[in-house]
TILUM-82026 format. One record per atom (N, C-alpha, C): atom name; chain; x, y, z. Coordinates in pm, whole numbers. Layout:
N
(fiba "CA" "A" (X Y Z))
...
This chain:
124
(fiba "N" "A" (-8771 -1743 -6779))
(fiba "CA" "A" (-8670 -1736 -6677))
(fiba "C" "A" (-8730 -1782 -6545))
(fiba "N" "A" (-8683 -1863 -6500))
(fiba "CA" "A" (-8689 -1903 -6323))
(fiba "C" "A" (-8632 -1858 -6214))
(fiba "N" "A" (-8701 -1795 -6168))
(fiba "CA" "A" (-8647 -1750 -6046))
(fiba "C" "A" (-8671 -1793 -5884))
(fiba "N" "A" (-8588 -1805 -5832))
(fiba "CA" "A" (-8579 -1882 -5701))
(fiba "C" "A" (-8606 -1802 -5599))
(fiba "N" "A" (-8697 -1866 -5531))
(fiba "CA" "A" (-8730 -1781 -5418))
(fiba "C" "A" (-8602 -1751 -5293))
(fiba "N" "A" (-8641 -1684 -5241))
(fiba "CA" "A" (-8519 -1624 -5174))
(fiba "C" "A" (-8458 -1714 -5035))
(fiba "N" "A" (-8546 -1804 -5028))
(fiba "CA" "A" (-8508 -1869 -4911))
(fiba "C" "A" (-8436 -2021 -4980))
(fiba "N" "A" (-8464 -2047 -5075))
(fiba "CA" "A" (-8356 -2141 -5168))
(fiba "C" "A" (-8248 -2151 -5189))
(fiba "N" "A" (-8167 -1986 -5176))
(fiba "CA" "A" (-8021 -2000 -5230))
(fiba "C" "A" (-8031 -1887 -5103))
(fiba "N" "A" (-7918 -1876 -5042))
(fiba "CA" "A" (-7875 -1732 -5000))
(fiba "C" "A" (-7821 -1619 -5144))
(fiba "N" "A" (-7865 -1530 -5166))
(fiba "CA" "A" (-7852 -1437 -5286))
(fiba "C" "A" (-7829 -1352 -5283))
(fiba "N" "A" (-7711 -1241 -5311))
(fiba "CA" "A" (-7663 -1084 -5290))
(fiba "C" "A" (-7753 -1024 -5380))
(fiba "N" "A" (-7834 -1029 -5481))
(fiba "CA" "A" (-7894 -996 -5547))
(fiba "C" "A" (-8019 -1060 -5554))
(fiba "N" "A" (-8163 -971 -5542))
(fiba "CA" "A" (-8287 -1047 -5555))
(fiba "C" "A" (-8408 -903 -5632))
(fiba "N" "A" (-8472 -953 -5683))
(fiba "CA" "A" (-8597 -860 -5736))
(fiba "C" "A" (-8661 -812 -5667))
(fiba "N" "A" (-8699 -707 -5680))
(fiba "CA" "A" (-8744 -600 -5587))
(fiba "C" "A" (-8882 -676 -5558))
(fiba "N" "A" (-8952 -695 -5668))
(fiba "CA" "A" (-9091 -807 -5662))
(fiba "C" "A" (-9079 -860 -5532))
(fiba "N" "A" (-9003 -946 -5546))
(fiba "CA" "A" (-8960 -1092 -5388))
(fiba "C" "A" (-8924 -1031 -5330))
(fiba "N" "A" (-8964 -878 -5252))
(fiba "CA" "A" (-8924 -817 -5130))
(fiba "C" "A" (-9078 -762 -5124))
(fiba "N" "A" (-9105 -699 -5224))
(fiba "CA" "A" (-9246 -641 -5186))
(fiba "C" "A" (-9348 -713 -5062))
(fiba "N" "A" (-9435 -655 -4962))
(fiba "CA" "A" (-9526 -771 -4912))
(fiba "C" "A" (-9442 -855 -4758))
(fiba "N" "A" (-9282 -882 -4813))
(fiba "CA" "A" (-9240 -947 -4685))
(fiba "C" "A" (-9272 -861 -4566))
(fiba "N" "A" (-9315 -978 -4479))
(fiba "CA" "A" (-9308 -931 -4324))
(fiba "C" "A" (-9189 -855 -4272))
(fiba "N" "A" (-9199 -761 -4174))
(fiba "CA" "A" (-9077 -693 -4100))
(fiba "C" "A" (-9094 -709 -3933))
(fiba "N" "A" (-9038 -780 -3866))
(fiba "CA" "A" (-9014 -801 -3750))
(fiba "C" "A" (-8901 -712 -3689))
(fiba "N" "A" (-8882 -743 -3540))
(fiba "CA" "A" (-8759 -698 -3486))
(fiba "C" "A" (-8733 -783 -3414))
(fiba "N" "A" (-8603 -761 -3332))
(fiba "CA" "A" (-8488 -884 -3259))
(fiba "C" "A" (-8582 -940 -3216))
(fiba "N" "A" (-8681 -903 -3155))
(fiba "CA" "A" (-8792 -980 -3063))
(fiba "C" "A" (-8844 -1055 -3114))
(fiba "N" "A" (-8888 -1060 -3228))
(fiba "CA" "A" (-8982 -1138 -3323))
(fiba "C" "A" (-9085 -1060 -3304))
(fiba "N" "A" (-9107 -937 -3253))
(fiba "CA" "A" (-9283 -824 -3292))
(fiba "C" "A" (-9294 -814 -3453))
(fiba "N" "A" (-9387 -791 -3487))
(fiba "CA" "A" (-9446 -799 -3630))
(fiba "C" "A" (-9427 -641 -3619))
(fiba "N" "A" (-9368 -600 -3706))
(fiba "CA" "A" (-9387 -446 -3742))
(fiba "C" "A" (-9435 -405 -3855))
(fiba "N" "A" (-9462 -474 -3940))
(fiba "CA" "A" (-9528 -487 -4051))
(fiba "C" "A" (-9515 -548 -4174))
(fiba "N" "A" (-9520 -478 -4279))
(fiba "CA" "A" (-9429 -508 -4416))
(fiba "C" "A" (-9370 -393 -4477))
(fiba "N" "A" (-9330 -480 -4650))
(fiba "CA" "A" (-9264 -373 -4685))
(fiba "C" "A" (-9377 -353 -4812))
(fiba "N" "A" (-9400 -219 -4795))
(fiba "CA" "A" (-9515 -135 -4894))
(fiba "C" "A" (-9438 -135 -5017))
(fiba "N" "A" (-9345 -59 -5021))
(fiba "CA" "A" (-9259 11 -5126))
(fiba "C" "A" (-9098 1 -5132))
(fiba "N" "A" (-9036 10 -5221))
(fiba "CA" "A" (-8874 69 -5217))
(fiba "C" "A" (-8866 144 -5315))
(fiba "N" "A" (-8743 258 -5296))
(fiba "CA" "A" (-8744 372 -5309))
(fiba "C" "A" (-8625 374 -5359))
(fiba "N" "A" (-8591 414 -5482))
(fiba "CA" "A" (-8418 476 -5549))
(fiba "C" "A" (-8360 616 -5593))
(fiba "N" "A" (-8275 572 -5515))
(fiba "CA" "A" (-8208 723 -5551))
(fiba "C" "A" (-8183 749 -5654))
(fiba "N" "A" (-8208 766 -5761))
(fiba "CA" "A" (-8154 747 -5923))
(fiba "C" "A" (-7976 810 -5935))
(fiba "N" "A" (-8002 893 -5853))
(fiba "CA" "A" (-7859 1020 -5909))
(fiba "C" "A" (-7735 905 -5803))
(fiba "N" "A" (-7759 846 -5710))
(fiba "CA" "A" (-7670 767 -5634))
(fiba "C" "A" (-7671 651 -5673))
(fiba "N" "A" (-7766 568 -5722))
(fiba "CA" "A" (-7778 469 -5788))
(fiba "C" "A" (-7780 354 -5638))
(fiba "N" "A" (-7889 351 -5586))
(fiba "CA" "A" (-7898 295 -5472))
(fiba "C" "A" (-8040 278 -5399))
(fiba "N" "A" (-8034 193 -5343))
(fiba "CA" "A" (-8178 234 -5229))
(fiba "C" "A" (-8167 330 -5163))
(fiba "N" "A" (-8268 393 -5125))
(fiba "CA" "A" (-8275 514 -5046))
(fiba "C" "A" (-8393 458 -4905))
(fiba "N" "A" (-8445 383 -4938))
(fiba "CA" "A" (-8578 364 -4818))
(fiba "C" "A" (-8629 267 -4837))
(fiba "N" "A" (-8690 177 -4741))
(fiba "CA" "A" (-8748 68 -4763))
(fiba "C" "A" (-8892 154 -4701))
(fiba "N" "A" (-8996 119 -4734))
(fiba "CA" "A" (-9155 221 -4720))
(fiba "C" "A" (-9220 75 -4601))
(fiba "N" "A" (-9244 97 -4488))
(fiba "CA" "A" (-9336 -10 -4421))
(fiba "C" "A" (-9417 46 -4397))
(fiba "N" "A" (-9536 -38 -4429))
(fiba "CA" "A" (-9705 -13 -4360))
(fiba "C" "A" (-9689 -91 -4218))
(fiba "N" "A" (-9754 -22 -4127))
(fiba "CA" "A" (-9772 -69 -3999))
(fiba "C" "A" (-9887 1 -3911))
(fiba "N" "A" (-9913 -82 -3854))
(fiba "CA" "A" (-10076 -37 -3781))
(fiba "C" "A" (-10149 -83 -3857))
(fiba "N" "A" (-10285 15 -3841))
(fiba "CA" "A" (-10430 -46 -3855))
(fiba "C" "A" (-10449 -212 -3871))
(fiba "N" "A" (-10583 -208 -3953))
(fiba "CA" "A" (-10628 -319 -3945))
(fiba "C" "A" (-10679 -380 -4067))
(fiba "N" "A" (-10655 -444 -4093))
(fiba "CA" "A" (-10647 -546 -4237))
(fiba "C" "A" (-10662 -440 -4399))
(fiba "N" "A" (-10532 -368 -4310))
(fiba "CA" "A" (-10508 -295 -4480))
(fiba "C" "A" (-10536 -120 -4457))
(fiba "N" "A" (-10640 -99 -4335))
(fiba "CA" "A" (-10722 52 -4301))
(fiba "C" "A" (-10602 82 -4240))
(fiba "N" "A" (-10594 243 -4238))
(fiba "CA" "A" (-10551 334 -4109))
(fiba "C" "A" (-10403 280 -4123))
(fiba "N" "A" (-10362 215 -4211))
(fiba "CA" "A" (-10179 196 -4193))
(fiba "C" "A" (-10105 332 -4234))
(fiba "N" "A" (-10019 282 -4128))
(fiba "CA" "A" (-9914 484 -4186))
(fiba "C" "A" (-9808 391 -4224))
(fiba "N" "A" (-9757 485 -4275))
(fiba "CA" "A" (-9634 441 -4379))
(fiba "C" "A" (-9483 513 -4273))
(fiba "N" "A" (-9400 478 -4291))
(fiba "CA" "A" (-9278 499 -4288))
(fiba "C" "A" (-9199 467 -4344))
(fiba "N" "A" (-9050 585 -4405))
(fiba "CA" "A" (-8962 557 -4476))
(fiba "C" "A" (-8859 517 -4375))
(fiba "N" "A" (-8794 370 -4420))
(fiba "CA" "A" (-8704 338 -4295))
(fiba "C" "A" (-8576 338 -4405))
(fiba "N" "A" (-8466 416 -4334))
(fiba "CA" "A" (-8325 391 -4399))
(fiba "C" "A" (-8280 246 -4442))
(fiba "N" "A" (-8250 194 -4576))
(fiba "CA" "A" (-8252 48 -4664))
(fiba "C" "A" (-8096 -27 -4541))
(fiba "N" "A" (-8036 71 -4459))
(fiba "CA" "A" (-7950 22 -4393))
(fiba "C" "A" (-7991 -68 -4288))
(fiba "N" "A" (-8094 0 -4266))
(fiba "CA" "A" (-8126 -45 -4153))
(fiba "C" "A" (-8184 -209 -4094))
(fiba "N" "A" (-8255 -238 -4252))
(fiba "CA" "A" (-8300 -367 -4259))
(fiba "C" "A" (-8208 -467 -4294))
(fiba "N" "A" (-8199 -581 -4245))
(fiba "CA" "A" (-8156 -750 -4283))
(fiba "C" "A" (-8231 -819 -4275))
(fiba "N" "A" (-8221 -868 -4430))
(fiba "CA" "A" (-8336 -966 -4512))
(fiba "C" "A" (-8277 -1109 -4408))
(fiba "N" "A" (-8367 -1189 -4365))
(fiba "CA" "A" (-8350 -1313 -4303))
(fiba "C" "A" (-8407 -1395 -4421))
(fiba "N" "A" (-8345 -1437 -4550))
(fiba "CA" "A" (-8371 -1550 -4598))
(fiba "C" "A" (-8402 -1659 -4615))
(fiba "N" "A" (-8363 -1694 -4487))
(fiba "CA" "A" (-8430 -1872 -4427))
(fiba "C" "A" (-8609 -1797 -4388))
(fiba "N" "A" (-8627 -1733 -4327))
(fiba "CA" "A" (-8748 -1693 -4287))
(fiba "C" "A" (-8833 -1627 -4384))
(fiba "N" "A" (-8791 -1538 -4512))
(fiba "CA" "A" (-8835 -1460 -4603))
(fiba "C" "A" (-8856 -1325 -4472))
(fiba "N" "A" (-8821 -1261 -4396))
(fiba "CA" "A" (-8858 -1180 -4399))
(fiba "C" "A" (-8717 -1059 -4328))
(fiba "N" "A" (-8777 -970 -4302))
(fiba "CA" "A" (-8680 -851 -4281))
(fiba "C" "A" (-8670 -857 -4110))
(fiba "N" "A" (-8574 -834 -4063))
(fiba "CA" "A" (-8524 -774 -3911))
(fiba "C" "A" (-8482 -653 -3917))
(fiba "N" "A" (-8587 -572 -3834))
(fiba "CA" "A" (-8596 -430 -3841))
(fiba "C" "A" (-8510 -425 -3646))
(fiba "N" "A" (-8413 -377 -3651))
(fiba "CA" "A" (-8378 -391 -3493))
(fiba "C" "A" (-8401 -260 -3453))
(fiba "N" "A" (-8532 -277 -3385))
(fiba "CA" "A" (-8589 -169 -3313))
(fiba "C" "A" (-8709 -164 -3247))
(fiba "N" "A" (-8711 -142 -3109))
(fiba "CA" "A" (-8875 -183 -3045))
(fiba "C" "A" (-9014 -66 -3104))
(fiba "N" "A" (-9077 -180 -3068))
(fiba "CA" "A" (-9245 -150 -3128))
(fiba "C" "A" (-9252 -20 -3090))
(fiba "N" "A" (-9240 41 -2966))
(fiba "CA" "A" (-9232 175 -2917))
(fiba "C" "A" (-9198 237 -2975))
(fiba "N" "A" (-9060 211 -3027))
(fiba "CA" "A" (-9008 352 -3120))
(fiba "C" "A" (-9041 399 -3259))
(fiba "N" "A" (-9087 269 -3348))
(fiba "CA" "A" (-9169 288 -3403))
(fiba "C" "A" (-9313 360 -3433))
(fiba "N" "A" (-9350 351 -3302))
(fiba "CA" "A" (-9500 395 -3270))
(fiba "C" "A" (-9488 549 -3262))
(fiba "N" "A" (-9374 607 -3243))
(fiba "CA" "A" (-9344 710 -3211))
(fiba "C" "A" (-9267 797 -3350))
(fiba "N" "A" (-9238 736 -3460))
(fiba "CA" "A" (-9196 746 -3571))
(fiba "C" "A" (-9207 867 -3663))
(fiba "N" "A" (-9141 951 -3708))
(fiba "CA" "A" (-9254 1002 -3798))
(fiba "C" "A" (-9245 967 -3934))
(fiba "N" "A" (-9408 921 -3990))
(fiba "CA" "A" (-9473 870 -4072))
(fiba "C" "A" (-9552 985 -4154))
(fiba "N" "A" (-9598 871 -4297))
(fiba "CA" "A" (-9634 933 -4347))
(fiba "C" "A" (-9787 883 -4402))
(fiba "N" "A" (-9937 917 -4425))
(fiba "CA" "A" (-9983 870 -4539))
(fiba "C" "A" (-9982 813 -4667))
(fiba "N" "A" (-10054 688 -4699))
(fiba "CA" "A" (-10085 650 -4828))
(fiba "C" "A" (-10101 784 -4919))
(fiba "N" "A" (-10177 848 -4898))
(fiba "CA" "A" (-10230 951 -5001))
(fiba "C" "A" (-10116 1097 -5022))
(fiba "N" "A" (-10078 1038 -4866))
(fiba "CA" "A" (-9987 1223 -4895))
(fiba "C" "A" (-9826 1151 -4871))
(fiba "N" "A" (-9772 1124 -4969))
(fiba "CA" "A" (-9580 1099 -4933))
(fiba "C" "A" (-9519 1201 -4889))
(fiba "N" "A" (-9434 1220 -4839))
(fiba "CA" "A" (-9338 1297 -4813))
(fiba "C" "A" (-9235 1357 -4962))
(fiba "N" "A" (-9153 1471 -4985))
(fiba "CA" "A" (-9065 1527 -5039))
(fiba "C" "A" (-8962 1391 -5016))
(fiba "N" "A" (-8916 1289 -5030))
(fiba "CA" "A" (-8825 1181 -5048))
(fiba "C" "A" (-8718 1263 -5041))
(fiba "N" "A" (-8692 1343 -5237))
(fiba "CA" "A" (-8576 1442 -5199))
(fiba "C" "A" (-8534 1540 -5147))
(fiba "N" "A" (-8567 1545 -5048))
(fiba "CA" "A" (-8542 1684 -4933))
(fiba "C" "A" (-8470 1580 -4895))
(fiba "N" "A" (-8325 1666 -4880))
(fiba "CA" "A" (-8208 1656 -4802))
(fiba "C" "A" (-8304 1670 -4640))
(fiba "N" "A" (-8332 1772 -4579))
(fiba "CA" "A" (-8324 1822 -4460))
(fiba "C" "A" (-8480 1710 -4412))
(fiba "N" "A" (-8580 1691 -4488))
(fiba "CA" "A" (-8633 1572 -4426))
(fiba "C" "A" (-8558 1413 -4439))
(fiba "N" "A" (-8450 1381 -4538))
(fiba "CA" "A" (-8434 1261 -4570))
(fiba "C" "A" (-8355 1262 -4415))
(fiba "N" "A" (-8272 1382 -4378))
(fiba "CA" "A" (-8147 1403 -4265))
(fiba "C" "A" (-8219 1358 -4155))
(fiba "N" "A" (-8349 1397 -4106))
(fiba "CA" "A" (-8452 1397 -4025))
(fiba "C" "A" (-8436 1239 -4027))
(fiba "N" "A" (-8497 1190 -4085))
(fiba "CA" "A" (-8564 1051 -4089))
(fiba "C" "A" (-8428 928 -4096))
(fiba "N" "A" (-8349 957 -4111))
(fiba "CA" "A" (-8202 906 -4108))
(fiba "C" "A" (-8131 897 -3928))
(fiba "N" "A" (-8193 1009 -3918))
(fiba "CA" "A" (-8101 1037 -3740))
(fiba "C" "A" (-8203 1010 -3675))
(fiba "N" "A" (-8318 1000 -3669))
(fiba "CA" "A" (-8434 904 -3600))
(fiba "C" "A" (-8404 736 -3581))
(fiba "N" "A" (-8394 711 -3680))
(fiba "CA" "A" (-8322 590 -3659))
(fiba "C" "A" (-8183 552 -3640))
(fiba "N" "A" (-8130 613 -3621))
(fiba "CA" "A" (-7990 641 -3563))
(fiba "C" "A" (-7828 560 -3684))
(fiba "N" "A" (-7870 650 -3790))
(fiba "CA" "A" (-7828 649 -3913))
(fiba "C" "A" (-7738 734 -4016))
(fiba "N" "A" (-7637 775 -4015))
(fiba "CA" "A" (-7602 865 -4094))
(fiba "C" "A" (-7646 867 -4264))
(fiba "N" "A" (-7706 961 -4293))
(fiba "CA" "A" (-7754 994 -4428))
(fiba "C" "A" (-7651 933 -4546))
(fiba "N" "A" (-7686 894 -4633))
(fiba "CA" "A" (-7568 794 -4700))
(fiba "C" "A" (-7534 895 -4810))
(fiba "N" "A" (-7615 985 -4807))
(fiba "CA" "A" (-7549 1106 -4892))
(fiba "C" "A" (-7436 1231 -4839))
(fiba "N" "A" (-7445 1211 -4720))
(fiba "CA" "A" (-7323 1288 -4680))
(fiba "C" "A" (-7190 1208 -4658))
């Protein structure tokens, strides 16, 4: 099977693979990182989080954050994601470790991390 990279066709549907790794910018064009991970809700049948590494330095000291899957738009011509939100607020985020994840299914942290980014929880 052949599959087309994402900047070939515009596509409502793409493999989670060909998202892994893309860059995440914002309106500005700041590099905010990539995308580490994605995350499914099994019982909703949906994304729940897109996971970005951001900070450190060639791979060290990156914290992770779960960003609401709403929040991002894949830019296809570019391959990468527009995260609309300044570097600041980010920086200010709360994150998590490689080694230690967060409870994902906790309602009352997912609620947290939803209204930080100024998001209503897609489960309520």
């Amino acid at each position: 099977m052949q599959t087309m990279g994402i900047a070939s066709a515009r596509r409502s549907i793409v493999h989670t693979k060909e998202l892994l790794g893309l860059r995440v910018r914002n309106a500005s064009g700041e590099d905010l990182g990539h995308i580490e991970d994605i995350t499914l809700d099994l019982h909703q049948g949906r994304v729940a989080y897109a996971v970005l590494s951001f900070g450190g330095l060639l791979g060290l000291g990156d914290k992770l954050f779960a960003i609401p899957w709403a929040a991002l738009t894949l830019d296809q011509e570019d391959n990468v994601f527009i995260l609309n939100l300044d570097r600041e607020v980010l920086d200010r985020a709360p994150g998590f470790d490689k080694h230690d994840w967060p409870d994902m299914t906790d309602p009352e942290w997912g609620s947290q991390i939803f209204r930080y980014y100024g998001y209503r929880p897609y489960w309520e």
